[in-house]
CHARMM internal coordinates of N, CA and C (Angstrom, degrees):
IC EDIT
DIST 1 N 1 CA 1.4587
DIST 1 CA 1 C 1.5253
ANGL 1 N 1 CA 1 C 108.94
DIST 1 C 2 N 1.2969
ANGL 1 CA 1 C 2 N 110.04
DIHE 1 N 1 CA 1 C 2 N 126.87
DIST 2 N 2 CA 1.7256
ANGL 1 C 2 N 2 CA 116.16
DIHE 1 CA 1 C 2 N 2 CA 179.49
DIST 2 CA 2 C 1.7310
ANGL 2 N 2 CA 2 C 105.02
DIHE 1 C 2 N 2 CA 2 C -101.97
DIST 2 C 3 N 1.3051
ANGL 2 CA 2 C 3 N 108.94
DIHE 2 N 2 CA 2 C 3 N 156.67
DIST 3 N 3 CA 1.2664
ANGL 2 C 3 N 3 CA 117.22
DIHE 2 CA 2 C 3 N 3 CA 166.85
DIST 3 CA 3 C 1.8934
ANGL 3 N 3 CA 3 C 97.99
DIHE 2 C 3 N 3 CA 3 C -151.49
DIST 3 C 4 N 1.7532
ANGL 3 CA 3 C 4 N 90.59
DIHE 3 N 3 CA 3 C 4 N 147.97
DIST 4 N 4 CA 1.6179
ANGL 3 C 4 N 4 CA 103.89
DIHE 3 CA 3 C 4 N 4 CA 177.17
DIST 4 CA 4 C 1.3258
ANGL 4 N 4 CA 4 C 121.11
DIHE 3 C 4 N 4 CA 4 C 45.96
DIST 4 C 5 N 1.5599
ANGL 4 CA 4 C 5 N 103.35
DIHE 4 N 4 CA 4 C 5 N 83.37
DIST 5 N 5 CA 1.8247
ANGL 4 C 5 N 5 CA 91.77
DIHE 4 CA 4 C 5 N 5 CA 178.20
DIST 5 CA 5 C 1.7429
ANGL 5 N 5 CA 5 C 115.37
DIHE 4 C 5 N 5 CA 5 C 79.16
DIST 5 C 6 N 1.3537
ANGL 5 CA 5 C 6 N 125.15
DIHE 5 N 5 CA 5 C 6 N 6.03
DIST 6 N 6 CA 1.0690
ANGL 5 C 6 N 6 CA 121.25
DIHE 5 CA 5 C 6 N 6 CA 164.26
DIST 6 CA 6 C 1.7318
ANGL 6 N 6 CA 6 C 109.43
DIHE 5 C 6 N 6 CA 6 C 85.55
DIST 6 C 7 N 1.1238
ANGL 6 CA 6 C 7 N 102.17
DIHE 6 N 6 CA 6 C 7 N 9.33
DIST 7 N 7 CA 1.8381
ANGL 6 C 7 N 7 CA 105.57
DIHE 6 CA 6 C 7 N 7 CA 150.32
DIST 7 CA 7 C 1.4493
ANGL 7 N 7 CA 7 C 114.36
DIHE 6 C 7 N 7 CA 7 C -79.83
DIST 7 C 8 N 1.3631
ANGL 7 CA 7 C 8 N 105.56
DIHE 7 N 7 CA 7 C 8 N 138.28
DIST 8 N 8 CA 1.4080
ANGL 7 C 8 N 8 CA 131.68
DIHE 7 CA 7 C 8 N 8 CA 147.50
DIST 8 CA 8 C 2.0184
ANGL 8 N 8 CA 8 C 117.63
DIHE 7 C 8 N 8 CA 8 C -30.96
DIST 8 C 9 N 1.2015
ANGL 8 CA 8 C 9 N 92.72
DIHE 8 N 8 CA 8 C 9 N 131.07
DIST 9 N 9 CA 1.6682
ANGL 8 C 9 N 9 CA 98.51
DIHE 8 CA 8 C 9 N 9 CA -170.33
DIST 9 CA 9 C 1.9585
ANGL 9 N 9 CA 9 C 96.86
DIHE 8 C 9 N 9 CA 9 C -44.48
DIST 9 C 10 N 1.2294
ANGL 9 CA 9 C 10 N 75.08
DIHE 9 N 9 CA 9 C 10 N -52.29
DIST 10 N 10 CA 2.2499
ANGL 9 C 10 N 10 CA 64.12
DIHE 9 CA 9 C 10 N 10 CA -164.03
DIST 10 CA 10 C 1.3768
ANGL 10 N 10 CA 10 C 104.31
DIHE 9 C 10 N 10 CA 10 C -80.74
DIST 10 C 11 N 1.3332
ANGL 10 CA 10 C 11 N 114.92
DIHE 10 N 10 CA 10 C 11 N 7.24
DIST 11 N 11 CA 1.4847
ANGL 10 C 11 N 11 CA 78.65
DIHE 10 CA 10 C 11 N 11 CA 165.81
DIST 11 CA 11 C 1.1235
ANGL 11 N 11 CA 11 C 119.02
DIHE 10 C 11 N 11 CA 11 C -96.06
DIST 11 C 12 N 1.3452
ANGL 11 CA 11 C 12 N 112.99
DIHE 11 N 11 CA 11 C 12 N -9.31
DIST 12 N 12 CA 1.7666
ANGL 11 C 12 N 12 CA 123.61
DIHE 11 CA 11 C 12 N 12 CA -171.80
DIST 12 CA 12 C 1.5850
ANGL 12 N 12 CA 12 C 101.21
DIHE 11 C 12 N 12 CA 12 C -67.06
DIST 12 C 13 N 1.7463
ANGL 12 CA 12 C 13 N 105.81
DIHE 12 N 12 CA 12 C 13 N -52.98
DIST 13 N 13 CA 1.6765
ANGL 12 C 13 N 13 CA 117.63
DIHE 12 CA 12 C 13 N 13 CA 175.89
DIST 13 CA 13 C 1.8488
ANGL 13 N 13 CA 13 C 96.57
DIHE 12 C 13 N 13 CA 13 C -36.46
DIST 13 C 14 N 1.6704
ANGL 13 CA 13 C 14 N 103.08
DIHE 13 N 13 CA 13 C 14 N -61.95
DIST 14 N 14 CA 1.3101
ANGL 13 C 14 N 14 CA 93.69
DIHE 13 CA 13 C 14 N 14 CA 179.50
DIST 14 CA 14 C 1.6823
ANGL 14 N 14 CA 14 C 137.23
DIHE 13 C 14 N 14 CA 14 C -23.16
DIST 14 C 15 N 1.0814
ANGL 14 CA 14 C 15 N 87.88
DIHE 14 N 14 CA 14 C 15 N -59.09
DIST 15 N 15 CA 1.5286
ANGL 14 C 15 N 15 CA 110.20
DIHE 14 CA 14 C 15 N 15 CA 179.77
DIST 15 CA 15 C 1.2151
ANGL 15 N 15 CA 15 C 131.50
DIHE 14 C 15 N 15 CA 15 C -68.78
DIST 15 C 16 N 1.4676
ANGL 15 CA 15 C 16 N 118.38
DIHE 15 N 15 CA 15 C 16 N -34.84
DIST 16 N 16 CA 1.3165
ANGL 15 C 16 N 16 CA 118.66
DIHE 15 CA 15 C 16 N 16 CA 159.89
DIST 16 CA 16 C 1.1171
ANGL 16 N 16 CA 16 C 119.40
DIHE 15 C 16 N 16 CA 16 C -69.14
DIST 16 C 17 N 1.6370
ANGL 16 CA 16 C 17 N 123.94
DIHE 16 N 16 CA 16 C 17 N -21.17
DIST 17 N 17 CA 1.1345
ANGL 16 C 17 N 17 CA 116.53
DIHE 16 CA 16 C 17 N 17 CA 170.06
DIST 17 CA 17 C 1.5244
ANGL 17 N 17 CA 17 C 150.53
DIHE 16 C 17 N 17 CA 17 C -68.37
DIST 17 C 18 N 1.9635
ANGL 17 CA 17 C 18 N 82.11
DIHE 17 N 17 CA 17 C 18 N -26.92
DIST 18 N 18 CA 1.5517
ANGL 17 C 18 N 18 CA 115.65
DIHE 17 CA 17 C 18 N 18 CA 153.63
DIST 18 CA 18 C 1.3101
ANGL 18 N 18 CA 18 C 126.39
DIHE 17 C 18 N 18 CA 18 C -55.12
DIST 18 C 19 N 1.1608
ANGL 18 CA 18 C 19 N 108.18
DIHE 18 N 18 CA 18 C 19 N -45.78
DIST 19 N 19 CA 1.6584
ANGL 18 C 19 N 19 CA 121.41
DIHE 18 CA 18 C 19 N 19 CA -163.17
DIST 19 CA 19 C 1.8763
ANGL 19 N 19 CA 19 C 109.31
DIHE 18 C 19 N 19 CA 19 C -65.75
DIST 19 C 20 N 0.8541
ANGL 19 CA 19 C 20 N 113.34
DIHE 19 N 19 CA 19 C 20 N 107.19
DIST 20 N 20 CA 1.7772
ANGL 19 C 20 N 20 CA 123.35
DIHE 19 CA 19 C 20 N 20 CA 177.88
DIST 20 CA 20 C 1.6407
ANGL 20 N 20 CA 20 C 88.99
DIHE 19 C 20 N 20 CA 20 C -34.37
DIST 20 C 21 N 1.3900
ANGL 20 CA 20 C 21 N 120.61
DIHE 20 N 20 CA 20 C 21 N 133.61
DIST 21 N 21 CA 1.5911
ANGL 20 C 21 N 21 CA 124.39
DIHE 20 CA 20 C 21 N 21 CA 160.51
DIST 21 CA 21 C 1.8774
ANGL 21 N 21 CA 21 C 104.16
DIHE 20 C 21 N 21 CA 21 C -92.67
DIST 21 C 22 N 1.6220
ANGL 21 CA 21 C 22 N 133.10
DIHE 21 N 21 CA 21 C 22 N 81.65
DIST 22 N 22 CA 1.2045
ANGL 21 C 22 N 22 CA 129.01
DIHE 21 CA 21 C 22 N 22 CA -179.12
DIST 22 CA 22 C 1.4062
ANGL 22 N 22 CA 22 C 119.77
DIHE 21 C 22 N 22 CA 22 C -65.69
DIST 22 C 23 N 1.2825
ANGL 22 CA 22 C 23 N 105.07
DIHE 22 N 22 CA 22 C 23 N -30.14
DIST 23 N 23 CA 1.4727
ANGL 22 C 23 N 23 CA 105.58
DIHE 22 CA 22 C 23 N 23 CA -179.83
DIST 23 CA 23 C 1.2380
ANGL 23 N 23 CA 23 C 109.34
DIHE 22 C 23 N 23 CA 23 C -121.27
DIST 23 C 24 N 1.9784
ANGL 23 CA 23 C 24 N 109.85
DIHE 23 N 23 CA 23 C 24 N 161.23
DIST 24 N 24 CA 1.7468
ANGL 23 C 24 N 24 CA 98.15
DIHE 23 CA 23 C 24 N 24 CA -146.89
DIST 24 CA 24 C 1.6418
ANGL 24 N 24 CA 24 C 82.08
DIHE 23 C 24 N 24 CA 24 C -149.28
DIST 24 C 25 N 1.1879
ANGL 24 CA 24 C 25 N 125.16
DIHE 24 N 24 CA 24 C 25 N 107.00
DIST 25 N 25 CA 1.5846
ANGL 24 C 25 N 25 CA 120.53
DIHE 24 CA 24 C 25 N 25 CA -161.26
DIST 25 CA 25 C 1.5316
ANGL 25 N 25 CA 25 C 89.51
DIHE 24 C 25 N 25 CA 25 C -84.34
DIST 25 C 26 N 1.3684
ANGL 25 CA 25 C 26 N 101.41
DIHE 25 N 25 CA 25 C 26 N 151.79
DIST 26 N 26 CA 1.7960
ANGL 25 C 26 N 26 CA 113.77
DIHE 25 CA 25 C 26 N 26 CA -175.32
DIST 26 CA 26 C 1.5311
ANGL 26 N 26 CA 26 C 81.46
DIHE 25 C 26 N 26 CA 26 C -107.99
DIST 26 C 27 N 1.3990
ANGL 26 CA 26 C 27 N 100.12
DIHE 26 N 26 CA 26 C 27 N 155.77
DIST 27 N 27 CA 1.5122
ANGL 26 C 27 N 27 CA 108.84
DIHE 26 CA 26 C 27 N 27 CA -176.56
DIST 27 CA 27 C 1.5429
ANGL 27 N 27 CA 27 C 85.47
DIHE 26 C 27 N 27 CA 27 C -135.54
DIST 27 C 28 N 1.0540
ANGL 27 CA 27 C 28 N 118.87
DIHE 27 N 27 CA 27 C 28 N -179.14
DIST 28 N 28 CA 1.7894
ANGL 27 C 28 N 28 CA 137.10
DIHE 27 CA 27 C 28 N 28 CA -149.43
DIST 28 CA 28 C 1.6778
ANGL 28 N 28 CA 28 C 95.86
DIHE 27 C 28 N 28 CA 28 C -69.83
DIST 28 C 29 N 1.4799
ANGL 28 CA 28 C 29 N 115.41
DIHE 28 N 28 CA 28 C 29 N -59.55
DIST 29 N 29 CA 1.6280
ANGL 28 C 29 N 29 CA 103.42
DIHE 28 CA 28 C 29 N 29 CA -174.81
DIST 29 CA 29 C 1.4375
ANGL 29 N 29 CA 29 C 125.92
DIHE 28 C 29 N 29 CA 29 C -71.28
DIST 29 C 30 N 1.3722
ANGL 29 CA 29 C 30 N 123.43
DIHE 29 N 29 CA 29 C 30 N -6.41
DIST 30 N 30 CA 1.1212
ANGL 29 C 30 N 30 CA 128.06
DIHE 29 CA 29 C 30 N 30 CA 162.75
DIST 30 CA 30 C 1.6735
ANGL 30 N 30 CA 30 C 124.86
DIHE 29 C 30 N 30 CA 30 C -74.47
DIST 30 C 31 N 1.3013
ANGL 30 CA 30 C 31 N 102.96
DIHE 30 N 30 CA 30 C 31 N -39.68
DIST 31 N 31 CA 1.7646
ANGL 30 C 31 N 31 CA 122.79
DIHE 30 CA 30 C 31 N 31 CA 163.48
DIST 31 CA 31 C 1.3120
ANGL 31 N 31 CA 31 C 98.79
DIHE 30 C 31 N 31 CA 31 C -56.16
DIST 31 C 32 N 1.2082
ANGL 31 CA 31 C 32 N 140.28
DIHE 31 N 31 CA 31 C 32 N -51.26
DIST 32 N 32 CA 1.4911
ANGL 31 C 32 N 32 CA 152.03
DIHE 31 CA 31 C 32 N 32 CA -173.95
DIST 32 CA 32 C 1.0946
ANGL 32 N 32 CA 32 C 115.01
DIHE 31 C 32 N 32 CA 32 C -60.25
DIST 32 C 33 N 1.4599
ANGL 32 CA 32 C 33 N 115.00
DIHE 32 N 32 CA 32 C 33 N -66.31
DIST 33 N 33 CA 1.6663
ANGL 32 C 33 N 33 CA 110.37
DIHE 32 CA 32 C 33 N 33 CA 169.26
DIST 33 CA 33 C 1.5781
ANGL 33 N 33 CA 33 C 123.38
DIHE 32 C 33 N 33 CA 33 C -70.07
DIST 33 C 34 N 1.2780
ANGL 33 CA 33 C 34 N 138.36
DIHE 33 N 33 CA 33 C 34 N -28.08
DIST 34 N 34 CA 0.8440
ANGL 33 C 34 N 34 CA 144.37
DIHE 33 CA 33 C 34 N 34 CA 121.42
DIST 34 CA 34 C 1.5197
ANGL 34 N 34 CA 34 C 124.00
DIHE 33 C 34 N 34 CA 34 C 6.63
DIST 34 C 35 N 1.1546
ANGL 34 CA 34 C 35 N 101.25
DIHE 34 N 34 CA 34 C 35 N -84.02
DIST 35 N 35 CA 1.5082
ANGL 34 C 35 N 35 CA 123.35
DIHE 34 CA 34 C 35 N 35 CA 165.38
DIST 35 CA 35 C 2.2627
ANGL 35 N 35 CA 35 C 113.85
DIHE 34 C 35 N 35 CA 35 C -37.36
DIST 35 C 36 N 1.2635
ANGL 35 CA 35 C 36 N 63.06
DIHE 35 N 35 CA 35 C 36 N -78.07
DIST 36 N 36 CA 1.8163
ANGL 35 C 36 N 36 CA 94.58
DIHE 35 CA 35 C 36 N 36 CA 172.20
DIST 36 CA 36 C 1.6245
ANGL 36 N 36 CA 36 C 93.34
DIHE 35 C 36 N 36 CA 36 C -34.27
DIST 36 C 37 N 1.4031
ANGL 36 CA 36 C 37 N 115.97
DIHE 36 N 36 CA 36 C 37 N -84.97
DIST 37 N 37 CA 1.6139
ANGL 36 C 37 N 37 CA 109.05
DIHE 36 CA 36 C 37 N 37 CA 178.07
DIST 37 CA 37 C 1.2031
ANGL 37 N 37 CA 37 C 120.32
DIHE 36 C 37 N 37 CA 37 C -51.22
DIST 37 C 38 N 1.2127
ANGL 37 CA 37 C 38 N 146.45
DIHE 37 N 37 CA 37 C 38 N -19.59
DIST 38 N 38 CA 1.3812
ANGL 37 C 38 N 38 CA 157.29
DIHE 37 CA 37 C 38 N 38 CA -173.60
DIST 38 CA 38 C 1.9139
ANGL 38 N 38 CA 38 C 83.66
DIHE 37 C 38 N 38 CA 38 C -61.68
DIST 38 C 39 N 1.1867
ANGL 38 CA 38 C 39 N 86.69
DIHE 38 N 38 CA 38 C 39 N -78.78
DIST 39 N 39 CA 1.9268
ANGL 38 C 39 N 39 CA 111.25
DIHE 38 CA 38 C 39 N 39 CA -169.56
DIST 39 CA 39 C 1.4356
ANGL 39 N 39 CA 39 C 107.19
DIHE 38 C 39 N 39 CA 39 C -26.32
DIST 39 C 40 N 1.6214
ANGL 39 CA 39 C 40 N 107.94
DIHE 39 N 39 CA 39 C 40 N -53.54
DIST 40 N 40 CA 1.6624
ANGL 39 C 40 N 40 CA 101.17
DIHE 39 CA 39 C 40 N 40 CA -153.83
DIST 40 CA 40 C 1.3447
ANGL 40 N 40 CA 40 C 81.89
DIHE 39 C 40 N 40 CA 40 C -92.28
DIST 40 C 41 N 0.9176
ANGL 40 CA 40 C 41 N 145.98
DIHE 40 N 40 CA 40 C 41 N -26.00
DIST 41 N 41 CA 2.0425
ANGL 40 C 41 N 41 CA 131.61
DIHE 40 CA 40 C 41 N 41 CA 170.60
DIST 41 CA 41 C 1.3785
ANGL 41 N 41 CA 41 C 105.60
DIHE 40 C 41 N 41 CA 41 C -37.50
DIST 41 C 42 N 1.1575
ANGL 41 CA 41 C 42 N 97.98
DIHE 41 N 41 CA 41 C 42 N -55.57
DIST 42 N 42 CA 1.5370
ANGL 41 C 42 N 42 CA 93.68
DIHE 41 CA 41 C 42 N 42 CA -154.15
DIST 42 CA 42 C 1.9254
ANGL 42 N 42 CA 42 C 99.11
DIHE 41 C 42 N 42 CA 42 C -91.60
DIST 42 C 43 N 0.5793
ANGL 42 CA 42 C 43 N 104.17
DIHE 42 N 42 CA 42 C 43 N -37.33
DIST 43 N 43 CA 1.7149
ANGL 42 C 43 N 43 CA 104.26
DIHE 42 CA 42 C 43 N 43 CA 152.49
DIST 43 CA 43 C 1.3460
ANGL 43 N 43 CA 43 C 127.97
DIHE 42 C 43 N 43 CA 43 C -42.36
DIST 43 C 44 N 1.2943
ANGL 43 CA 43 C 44 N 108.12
DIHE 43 N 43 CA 43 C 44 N -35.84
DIST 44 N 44 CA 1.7906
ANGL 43 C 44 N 44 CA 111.85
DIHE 43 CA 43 C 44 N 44 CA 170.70
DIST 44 CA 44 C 1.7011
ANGL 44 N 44 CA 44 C 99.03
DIHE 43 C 44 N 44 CA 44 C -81.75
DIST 44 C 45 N 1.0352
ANGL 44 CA 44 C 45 N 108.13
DIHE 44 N 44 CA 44 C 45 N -51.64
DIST 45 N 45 CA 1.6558
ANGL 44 C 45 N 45 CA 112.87
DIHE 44 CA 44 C 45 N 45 CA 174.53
DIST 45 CA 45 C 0.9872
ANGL 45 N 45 CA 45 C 113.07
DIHE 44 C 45 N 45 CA 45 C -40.33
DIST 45 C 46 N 1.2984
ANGL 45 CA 45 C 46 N 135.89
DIHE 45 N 45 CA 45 C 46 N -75.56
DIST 46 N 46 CA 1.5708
ANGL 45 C 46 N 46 CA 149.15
DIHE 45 CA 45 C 46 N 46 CA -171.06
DIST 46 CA 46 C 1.4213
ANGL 46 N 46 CA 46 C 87.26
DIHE 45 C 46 N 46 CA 46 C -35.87
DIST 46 C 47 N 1.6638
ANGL 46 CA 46 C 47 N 126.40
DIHE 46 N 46 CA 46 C 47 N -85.78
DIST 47 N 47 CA 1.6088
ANGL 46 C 47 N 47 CA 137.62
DIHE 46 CA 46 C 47 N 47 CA -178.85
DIST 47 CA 47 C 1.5128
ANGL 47 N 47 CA 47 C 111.95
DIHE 46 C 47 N 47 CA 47 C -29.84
DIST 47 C 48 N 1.6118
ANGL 47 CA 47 C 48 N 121.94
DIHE 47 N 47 CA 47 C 48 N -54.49
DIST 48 N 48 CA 1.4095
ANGL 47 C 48 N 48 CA 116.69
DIHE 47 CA 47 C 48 N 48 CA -175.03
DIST 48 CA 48 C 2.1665
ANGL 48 N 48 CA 48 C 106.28
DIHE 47 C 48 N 48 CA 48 C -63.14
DIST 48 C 49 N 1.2533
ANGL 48 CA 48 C 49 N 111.24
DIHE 48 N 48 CA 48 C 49 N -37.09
DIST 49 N 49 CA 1.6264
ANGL 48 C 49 N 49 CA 106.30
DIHE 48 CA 48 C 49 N 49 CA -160.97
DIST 49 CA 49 C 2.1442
ANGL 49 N 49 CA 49 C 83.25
DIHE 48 C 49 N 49 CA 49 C -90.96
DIST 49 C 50 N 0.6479
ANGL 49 CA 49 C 50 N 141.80
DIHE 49 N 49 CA 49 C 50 N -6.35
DIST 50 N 50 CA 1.8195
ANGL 49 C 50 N 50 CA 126.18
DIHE 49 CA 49 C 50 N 50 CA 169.50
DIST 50 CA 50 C 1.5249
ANGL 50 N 50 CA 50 C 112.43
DIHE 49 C 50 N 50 CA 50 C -111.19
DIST 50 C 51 N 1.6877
ANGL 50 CA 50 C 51 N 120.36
DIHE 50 N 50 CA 50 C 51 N 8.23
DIST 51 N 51 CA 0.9654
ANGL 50 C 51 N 51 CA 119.68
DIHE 50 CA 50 C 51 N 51 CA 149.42
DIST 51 CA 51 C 1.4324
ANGL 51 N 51 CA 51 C 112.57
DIHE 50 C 51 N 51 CA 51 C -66.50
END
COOR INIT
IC SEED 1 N 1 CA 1 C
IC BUILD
């Protein structure tokens, strides 16, 4: 059985496994929590420096 270009199944597995993943797409709930922690940081901040 070939996959991609006429490699062998594992070797392809191989290979993707090799390959550095550099970029890492954020999808909506990660932007969200993200966000979300952004907020209450600086929300505790604001409260700790006008105490």
């Amino acid at each position: 059985m070939t996959h991609d270009g006429g490699l062998p199944y594992e070797e392809c597995r191989r290979a993707q496994r090799v390959t550095p993943r550099r970029y890492r797409r954020l999808d909506g709930a990660a932007v969200s929590g993200l966000l979300t922690v952004l907020c209450v940081a600086t929300l505790l901040v604001t409260i700790t420096v006008a105490l």
